[in-house]
Short mmCIF file of the C-alpha atoms (twelve columns), coordinates in Angstrom:
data_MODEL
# 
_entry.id   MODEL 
# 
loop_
_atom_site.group_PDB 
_atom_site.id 
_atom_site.type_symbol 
_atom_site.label_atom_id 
_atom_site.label_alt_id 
_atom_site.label_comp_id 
_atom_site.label_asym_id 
_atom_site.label_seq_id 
_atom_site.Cartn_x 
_atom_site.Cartn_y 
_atom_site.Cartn_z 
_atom_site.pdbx_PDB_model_num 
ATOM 1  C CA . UNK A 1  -30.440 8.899   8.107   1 
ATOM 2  C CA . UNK A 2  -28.230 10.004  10.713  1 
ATOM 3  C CA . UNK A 3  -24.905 11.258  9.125   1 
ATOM 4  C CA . UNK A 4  -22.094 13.024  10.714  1 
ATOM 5  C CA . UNK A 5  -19.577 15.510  8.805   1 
ATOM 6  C CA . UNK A 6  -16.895 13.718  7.893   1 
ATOM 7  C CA . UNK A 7  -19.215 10.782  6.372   1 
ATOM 8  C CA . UNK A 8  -20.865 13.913  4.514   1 
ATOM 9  C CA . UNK A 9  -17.470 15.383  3.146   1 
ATOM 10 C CA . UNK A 10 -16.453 11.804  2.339   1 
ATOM 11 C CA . UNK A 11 -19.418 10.915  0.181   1 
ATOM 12 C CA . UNK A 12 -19.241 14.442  -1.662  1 
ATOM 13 C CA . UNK A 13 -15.612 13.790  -2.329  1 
ATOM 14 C CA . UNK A 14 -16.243 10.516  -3.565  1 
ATOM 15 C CA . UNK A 15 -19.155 11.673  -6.005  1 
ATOM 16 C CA . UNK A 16 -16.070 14.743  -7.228  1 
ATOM 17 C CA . UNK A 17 -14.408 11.323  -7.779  1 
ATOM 18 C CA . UNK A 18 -16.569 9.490   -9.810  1 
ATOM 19 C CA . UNK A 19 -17.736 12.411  -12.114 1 
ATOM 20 C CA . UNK A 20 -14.313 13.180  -12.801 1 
ATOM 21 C CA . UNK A 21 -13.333 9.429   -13.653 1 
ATOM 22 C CA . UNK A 22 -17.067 9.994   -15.991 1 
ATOM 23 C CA . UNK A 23 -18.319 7.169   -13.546 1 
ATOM 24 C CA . UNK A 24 -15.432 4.498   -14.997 1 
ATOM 25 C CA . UNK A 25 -14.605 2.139   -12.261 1 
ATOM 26 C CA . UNK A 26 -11.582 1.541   -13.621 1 
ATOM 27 C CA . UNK A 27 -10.376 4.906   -14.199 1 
ATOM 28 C CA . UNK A 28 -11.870 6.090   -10.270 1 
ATOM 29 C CA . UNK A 29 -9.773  3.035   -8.963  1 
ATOM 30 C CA . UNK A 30 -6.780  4.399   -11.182 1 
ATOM 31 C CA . UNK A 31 -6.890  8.202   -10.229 1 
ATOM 32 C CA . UNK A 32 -7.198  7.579   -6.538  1 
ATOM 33 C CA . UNK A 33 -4.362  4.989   -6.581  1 
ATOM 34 C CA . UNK A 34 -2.124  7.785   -8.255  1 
ATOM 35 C CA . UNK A 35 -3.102  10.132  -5.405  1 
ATOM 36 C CA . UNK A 36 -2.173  7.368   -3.101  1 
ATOM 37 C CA . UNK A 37 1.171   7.069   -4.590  1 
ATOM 38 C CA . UNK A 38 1.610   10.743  -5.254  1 
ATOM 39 C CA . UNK A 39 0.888   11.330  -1.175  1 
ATOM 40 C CA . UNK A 40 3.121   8.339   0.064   1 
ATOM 41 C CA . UNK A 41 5.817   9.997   -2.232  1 
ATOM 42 C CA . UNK A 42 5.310   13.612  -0.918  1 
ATOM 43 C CA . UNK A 43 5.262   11.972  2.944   1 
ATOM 44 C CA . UNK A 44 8.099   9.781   2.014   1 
ATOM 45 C CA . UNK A 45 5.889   6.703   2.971   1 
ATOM 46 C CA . UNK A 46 6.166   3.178   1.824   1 
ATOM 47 C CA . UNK A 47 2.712   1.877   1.542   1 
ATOM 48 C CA . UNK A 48 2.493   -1.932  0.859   1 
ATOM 49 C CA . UNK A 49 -1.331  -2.479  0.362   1 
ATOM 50 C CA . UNK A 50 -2.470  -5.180  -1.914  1 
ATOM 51 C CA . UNK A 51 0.833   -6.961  -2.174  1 
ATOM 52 C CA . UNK A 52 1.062   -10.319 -0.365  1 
ATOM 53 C CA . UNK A 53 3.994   -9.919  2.179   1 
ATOM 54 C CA . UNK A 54 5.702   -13.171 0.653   1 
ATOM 55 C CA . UNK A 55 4.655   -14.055 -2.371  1 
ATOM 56 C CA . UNK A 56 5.961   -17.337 -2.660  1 
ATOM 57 C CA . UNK A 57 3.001   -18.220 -0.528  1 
ATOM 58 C CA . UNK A 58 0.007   -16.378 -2.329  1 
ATOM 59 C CA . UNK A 59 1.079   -19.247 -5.214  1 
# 
């Protein structure tokens, strides 16, 4: 396999990840969507992933 460093750092970061959510899927996808929030915050972003842009039409 041909990998390059940043696919190395991401795949150790994501195993830091999973060990620290004790491999929960639930609780990974819960910690990481905290960072998320916690670095849009700090960069006074407004991220909008995930949420239909009018919802009247997801119905």
């Amino acid at each position: 396999m041909n990998d390059n460093e940043l696919l190395i750092e991401k795949v150790k970061t994501q195993k830091i990840l999973d060990e620290r959510a004790e491999h929960d899927l639930a609780k990974y996808v819960a910690d990481t969507h905290a960072r998320i929030e916690a670095l849009a915050a700090r960069l006074e972003l407004k991220l909008t992933y995930g949420t239909p842009a009018n919802k009247s039409a997801a119905a």
